[in-house]
N, C-alpha and C positions, 0 to 999 in steps of 0.2 A: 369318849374314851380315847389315851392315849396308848399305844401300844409303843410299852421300853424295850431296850435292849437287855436288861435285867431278865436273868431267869424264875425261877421255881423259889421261893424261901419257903424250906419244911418246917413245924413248931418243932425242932426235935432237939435234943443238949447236945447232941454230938454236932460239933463243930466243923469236923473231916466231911461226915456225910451231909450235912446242910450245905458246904462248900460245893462240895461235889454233883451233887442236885442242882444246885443254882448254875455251875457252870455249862454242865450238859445240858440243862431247859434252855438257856441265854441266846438270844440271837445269834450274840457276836461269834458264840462257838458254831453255831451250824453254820455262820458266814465263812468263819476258817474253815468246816471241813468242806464246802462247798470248792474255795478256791485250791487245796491240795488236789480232789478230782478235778478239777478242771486241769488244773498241771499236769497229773498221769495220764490226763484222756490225751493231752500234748504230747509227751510222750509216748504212748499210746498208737496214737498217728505216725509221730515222725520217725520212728524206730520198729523194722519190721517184727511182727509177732511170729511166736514160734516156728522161726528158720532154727538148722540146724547148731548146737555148740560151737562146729568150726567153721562157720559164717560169720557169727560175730568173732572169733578169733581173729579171723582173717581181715576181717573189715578193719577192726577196734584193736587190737592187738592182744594179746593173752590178760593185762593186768583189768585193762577196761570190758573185755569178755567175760572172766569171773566176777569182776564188780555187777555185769546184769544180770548174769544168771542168781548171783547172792539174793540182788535185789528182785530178781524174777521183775526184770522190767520185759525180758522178753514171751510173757504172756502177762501184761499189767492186769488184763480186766480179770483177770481169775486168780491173782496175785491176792496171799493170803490179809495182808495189809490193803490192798484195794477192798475185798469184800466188807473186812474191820471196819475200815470208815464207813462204806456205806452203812453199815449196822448201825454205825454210830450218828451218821446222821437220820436215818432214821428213827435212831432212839431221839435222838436230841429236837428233831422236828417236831415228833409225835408227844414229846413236853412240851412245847413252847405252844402246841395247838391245845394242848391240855389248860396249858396256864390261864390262856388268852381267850377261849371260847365262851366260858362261863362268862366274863365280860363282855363279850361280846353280844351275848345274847343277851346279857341285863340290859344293855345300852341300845340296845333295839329294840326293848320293849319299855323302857325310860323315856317317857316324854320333854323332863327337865319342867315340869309347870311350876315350881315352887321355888321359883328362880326370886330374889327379890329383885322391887320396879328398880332400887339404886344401884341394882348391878349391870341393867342395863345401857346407863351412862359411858361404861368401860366399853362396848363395843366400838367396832370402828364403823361399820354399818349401822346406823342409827337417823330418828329421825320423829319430830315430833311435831303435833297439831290438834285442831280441837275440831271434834265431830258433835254434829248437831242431835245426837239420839242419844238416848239414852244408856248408859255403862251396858246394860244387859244386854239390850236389842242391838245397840253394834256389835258385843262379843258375837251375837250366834249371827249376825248377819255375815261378818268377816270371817268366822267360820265357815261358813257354806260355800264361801268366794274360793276360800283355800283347800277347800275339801272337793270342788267343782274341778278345781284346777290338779288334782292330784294329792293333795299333800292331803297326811293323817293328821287330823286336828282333836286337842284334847282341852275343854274350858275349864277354867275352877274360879271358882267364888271364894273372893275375901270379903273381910270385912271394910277395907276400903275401896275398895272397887274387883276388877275381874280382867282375869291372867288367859292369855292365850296363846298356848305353844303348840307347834306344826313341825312337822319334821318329813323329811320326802331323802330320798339317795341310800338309803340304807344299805342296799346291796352292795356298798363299797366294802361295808366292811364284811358281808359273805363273800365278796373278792379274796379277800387278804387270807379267810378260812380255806377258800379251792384252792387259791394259788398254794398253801402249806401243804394241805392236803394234796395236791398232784407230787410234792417232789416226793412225800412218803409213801406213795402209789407208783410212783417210775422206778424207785429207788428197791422196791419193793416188787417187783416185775423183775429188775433187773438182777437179781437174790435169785429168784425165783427160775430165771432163765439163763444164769448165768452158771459155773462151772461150780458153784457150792453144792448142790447135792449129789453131782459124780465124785467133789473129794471125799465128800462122805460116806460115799461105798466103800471109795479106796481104803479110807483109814476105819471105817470101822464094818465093812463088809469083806475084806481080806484084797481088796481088787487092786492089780496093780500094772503099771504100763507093758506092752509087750518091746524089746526092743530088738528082739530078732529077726529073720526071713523066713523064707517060706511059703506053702499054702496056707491062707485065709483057715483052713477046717481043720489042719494041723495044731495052729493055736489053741493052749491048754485054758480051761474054764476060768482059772484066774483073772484073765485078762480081757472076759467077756463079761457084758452088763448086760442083764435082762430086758426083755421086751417091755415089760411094768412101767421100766423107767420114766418118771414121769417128765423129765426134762434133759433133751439132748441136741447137739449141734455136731452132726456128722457128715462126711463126704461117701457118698457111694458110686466106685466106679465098673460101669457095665457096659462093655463090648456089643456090636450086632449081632443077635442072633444068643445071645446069651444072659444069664439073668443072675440077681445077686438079690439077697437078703442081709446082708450083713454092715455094717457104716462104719466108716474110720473115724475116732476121736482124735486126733491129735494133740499128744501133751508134749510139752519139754526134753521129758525123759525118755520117749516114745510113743507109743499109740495103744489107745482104747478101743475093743470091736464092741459094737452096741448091734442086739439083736434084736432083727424089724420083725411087726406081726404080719408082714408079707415082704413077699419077692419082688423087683423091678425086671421087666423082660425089656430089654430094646430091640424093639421092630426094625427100626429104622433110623438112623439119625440125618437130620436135614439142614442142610447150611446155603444161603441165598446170597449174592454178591451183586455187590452195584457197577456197573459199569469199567469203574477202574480197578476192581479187585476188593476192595473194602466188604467185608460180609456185614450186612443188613439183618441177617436172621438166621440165628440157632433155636430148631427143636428136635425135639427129640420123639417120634412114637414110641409109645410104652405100653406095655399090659402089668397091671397088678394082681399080682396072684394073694388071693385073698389064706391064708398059712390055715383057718379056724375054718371058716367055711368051701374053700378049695374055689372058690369063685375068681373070675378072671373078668376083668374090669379094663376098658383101652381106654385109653387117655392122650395125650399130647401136652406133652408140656414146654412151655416159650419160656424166654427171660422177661421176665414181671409178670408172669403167668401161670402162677405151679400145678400143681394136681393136691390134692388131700386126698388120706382116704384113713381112718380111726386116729386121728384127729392127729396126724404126720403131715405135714407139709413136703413138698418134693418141688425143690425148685430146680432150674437149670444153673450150674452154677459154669459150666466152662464146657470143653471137649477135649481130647486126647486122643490118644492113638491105640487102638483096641489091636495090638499088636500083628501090625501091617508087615508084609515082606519084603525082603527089597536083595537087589543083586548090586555089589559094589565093583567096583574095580581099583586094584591097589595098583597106586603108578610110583615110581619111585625118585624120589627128591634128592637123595645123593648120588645118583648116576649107577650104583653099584645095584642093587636088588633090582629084582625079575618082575614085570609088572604080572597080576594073574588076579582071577574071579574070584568073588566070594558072598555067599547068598546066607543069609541070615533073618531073624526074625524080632523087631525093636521090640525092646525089654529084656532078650536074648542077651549071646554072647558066645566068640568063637576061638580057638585057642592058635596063635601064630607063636611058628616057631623059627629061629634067623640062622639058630647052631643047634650043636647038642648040648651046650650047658644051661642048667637050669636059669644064666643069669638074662639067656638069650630069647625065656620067652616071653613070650607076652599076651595080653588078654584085649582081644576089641569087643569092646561092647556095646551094643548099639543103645540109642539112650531117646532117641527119638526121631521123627519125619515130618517137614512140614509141607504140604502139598502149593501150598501159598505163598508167599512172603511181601506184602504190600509195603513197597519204601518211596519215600516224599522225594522227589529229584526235581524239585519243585525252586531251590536255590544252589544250583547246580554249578560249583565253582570250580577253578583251576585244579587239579589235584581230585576228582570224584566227590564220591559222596561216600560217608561213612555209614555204612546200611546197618549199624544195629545205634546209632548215634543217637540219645534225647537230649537235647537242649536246653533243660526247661526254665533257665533266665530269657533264651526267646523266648519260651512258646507261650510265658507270663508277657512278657513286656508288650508283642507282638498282639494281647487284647486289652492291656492298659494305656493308658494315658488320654492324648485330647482325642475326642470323637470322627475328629480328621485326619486321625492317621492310617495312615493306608500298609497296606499287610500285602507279604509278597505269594500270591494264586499258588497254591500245593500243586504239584506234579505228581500224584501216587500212580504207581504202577505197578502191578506184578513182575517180579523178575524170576518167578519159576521156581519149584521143590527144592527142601534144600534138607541135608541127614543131618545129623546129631550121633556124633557116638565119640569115646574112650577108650585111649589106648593106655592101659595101666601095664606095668612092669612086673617082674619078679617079686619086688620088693610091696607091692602095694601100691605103689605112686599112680596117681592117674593125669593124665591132660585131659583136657574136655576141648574137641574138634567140631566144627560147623563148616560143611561145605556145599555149596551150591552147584546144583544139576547144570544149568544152562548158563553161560556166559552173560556180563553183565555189560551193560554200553551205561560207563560213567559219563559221558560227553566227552571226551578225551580224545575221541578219532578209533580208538582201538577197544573193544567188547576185552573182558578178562572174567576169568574166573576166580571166584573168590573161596580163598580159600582161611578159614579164622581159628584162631586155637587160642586158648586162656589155660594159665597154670591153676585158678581158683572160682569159683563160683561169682566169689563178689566181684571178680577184675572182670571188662568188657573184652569183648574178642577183638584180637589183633589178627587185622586180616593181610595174607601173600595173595596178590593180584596178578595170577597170570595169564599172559594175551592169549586171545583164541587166535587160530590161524586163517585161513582164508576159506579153509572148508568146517571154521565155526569149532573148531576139537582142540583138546589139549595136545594132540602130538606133535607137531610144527615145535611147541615150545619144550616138549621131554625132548625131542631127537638135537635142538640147540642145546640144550643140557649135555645129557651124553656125550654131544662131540664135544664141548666146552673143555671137559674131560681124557680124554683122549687127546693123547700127545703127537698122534700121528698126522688130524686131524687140523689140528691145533697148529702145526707146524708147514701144511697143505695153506692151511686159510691165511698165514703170514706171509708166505712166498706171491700169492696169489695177490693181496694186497700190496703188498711193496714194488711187485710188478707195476702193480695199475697204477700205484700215488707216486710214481719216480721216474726221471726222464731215462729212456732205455740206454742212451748213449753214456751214462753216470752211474757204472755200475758200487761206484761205492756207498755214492747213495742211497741205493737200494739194499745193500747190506747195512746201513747204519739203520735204517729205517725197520728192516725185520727182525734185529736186534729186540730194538725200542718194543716193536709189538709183540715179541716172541716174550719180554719180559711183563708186558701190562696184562698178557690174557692168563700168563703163568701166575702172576699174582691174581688177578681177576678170580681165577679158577681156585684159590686156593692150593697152590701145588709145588709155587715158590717156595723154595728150601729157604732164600735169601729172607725170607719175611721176620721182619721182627718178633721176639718172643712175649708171648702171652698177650700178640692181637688178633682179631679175628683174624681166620682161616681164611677169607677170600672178598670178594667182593667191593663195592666203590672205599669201603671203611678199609680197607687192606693197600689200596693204591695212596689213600690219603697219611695211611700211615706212615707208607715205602717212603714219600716226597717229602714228611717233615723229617725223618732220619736222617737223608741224603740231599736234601736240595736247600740252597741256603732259601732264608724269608723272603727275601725280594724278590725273588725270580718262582718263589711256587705259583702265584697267580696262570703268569703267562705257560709255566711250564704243566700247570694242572692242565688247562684249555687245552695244548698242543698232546698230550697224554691222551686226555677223554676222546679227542677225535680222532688219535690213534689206536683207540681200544673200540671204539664205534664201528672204523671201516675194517677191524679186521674181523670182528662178530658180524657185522655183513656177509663176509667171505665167507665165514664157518655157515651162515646160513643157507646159504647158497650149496656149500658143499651137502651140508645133510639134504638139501629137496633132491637135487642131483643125482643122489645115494638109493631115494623116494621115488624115485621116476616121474619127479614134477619139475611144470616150470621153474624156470630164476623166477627172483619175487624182482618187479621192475618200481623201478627208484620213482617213486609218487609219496603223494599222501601218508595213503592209508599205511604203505609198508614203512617209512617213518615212524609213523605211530606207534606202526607191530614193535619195531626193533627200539624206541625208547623206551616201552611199557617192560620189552625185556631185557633190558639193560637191568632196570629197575627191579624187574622181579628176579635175577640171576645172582644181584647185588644182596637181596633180601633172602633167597633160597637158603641161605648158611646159616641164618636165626631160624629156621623150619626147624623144631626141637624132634620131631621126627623121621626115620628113612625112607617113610612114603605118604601117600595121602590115599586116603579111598573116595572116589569119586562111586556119585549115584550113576548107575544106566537105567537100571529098570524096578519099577516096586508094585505091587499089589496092596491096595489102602484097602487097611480096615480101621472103621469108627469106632469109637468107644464115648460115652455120655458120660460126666462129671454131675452128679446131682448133689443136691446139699440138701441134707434131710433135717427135720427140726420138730420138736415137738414142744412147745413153747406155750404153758400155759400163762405165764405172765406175762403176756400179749397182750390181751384183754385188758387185764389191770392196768398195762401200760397207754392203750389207749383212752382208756376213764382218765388217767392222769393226764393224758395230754389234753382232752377235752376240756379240765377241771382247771388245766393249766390257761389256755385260753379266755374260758370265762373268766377265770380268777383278774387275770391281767388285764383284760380290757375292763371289767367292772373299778378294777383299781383304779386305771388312765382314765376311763373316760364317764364315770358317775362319782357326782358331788355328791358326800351328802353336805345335807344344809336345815337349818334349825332357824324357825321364824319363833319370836317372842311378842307380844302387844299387849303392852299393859293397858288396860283402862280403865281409870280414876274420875268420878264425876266434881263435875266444876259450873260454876254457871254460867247458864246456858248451854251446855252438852255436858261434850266428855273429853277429856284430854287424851289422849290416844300418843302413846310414846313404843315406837317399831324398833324392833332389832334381826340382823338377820349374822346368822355367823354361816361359815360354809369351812369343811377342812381343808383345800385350797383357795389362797385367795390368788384370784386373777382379775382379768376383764370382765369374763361370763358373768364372775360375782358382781360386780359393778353394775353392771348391765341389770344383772335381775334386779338387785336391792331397787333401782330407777322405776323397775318397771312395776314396782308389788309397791313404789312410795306412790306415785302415778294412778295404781286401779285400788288400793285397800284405802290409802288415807286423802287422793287426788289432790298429792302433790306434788305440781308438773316441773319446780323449778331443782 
């Protein structure tokens, strides 16, 4: 039997629905709908699933963010047209195994005996000689040879002699049935478990997304799906000490609560770390409170480890922050605000006010804590490391290529707690801020604190790096701010310097000199009246400015150089003055205080892009856990493992069993019987070769 690419021909007149039958049955069409899902499961992948509207706006731009939402590429696998094909290959499979079965089983139970001797001639495996027995007694003796050996054998009687056909490999072609049969069983799983019977509610049970806030028990019945439901993929998130019944759908437009026939308590949640920080192991203790029988059941559930309990699965899907406390302190980044305390609770949110107009206040809201932060400082170059930084053309290339390439040893290390929260405006606007509790040692000589802020979701955080002091704190670097500021100060650190860089005897020198720096820290600082218009307010971008205005081309080089180390020793001085103020040491001219006073050169130049008038640093916080579980109730699991199982057999019985058909005619002649062999196999290869030698060899012993 050959199996076409041709589908189904109905006997019927209409010519549309014959068409249409034959195309839906046809290989060629389940092969096209096969290659479209493979495209959207690419896309699929490459393209995150339901992130919010203004994610993809922000990312893709508005024209290409309606085009996916149209296309609902950003939930492909429940995307109305996603589930279509599958139906449709489904349908079209579930013909083609229609069409092709009935064949298939004739053809296995078809020995082909009534083959004529002259058709034999046409094989390409062939082979002829004359046995000394007679027609009869060699058929049933070469029969038992073949029959011994495996193969089903079936004689017939002519009138000129007697036909014998063997046939062995059949299971190839119940290959070709499991392997159809698995894709209409996964495909059919994936129906089953897939987002088709929640729209179903939606649209013909009245159910529809929630897209408000609030309390969980608040939400109105609309946007609740019963316990019954027989197929669901939900998150449920529960705090220590506290317990939930209820699971978040996530759709597009919003979210679905689907209600559990019990409750999740978390006991405890448990997280294990290796050596350099990296955690080894999230569990969670849990008790299920059984909702029907009031039974309470403990459990412990790991990742690749879930719990069940009426036929829900509960796996560990992540962990969060089961809303921990934390005490910030706000320090201020334009010299002008008061630094002061402020204690709050993540997920919370606290109200700052700057004036009395409404335009003045503002909302912090904390958004998150992480107790951990493990970063790779492991290729540790000039300029730090960028600690929210993935690389991923390293981190690919770096395990491809020849097997002798050698990979540069990770350096992970904790760098300490670090807050999450949002300062949004009057208006609605928010930033989203990331800053780190303890000071970080880039390799640079000088520890700083990091401080990161992004206008959007999709953009990475752009981090202000500034140096810790000698007692490890950010004030060293706020009180060089402040005086930076201060004209009195400012004007202290310029006399002081031009004193020290000028021979005492050359007093004009010394005024040309306090000049020079009376004007680099005025611009440095933002405070030059003289600065050109609509450039930045202050900083190394304000000096560079000043010099292409004013200085011809040729000479900015040497006169940049001779500036920077005039704007260097006079922020020395200013340094010096605020310890002095502190009742601390001078910082004494070494290393390490180099270091200090480059990083804040750096960070002083950078402070003017802070879109913010202060930063809240962490001091102190109380963690509380909270367990992310992913609940599921997935009866097309099963079917999808029968598919997969049926997929396996199918494909290996394809690759690796021949069938193959022996034919031996035998015609009496004198003195025997002429015995003329044929062997066909549905691939030809070596193997074939090889047997035909070996069945010419032990049926007809012939060795050449």
């Amino acid at each position: 039997m050959t199996v076409t690419t041709e589908g189904l021909r109905l006997p019927t007149e209409s010519r549309s629905l014959r068409s249409t039958v034959e195309l839906l049955s046809s290989m060629r069409f389940s092969i096209s709908l096969l290659t479209v899902i493979c495209i959207a499961s690419v896309i699929g992948t490459v393209l995150k699933q339901h992130e919010p509207v203004t994610n993809y706006v922000n990312q893709f731009g508005p024209f290409w963010g309606e085009l996916f939402m149209a296309l609902r590429l950003n939930a492909v696998y429940s995307a109305w047209w996603f589930l279509l094909i599958l139906a449709f290959l489904v349908a079209s499979t579930s013909l083609c195994i229609a069409r092709n079965t009935p064949k298939i089983f004739a053809d296995l139970k078809a020995y082909k005996e009534n083959l004529r001797e002259q058709s034999l001639k046409a094989f390409h495996h062939r082979a002829q000689t004359t046995l000394p027995d007679a027609p009869e007694a060699a058929a049933k003796r070469l029969g038992g040879e073949l029959a011994g050996a495996g193969w089903k054998v079936k004689l017939q009687q002519r009138e000129t002699g007697w036909m014998l056909a063997a046939k062995t490999g059949g299971a190839n072609k119940i290959g070709y049935l499991a392997a159809h049969s698995a894709i209409v069983l996964v495909c059919l799983g994936g129906l089953m478990d897939g987002d088709l019977i929640v729209r179903a509610q939606m649209l013909l049970g009245g159910k529809t997304p929630y897209t408000g806030g609030g309390s969980i028990t608040d939400v109105n019945e609309k946007h609740r799906l019963p316990a019954s439901n027989p197929t669901f993929r939900g998150n449920v998130l529960v705090s220590e000490g506290t317990q939930s019944g209820t699971a978040v759908l996530s759709q597009s437009d919003g979210i679905l609560l689907q209600e559990l026939p019990f409750t999740i308590e978390l006991k405890k949640f448990v997280v294990d770390y290796y050596s350099t920080g990296m955690p080894k192991l999230f569990a969670s203790d849990i008790v299920i409170h059984d909702r029907e029988t009031g039974e309470a059941i403990p459990a412990r559930v790991e990742v690749n480890h879930p719990a069940s309990h009426r036929g829900i699965e509960i796996y560990q899907s992540s962990f969060d922050d089961g809303g921990s406390s934390v005490k910030l302190h706000a320090v201020p980044m334009n010299g002008a605000a008061r630094p002061f305390d402020i204690e709050g609770v993540i997920g919370g949110s606290s109200q700052l006010t700057r004036g009395q107009a409404d335009a003045d206040r503002m909302t912090l809201e904390y958004t998150g804590l992480r107790v951990i932060n493990v970063e790779n400082f492991g290729d540790n170059k000039a300029g730090g490391t960028d600690v929210r930084k993935v690389d991923l053309r390293q981190a690919v290339d770096a395990r491809l290529g020849a097997a002798n390439k050698t990979v540069t040893k990770k350096e992970l290390r904790n760098v300490g707690p670090s807050i999450g929260y949002k300062l949004r405006d009057a208006s609605g606007q928010a930033r989203e801020f990331n800053n780190y509790m303890l000071p970080v040692d880039m390799g640079d000589g000088a520890p700083v604190f990091l401080m990161g802020v992004r206008e959007t979701p999709s953009e990475p955080f752009r981090y202000l790096r500034a140096p810790a002091d000698d007692q490890g704190s950010l004030d060293g670097f706020l009180r060089l701010r402040a005086a930076l500021l201060d004209p009195k100060l400012r004007e202290t650190a310029v006399r002081r310097y031009s004193a020290l860089a000028t021979d005492p005897s050359r007093p004009e020198l010394a005024g040309q000199l306090a000049a020079s720096a009376s004007r680099a820290l005025a611009l440095f600082a933002g405070v030059d009246a003289a600065a050109p218009a609509g450039k930045p307010a202050g900083g190394l971008q304000a000096i560079s400015d000043f010099m292409e205005a004013n200085v011809p081309e040729p000479e900015r080089a040497r006169a940049g150089e001779v500036l920077i180390r005039i704007l260097n020793g006079a922020l020395f001085q200013l340094a010096q003055l605020t310890r002095e103020a502190n009742g601390q040491k001078p910082l004494e001219p070494n290393e390490k205080t180099q270091a200090f006073m480059t990083q804040a050169v750096l960070a002083l130049s950078d402070i003017h892009a802070y879109p913010a008038p202060m930063a809240f640093q962490l001091k102190d916080f109380t963690q509380v856990q909270a367990s992310v579980f992913q609940v599921t109730r997935g009866p097309g699991r099963n079917i999808v493992y029968l598919g997969c199982a049926l997929l396996i057999l199918g494909v290996f019985a394809m690759l690796y069993i021949r069938e193959r058909r022996v034919w031996i005619w035998l015609a009496p002649e004198a003195g025997g019987t002429h015995a003329t062999l044929a062997l066909s196999s549905n691939r030809q290869s070596m193997d074939a070769d090889r047997e035909f030698e070996r069945l010419k060899q032990r049926l007809l012993g012939i060795t050449i």
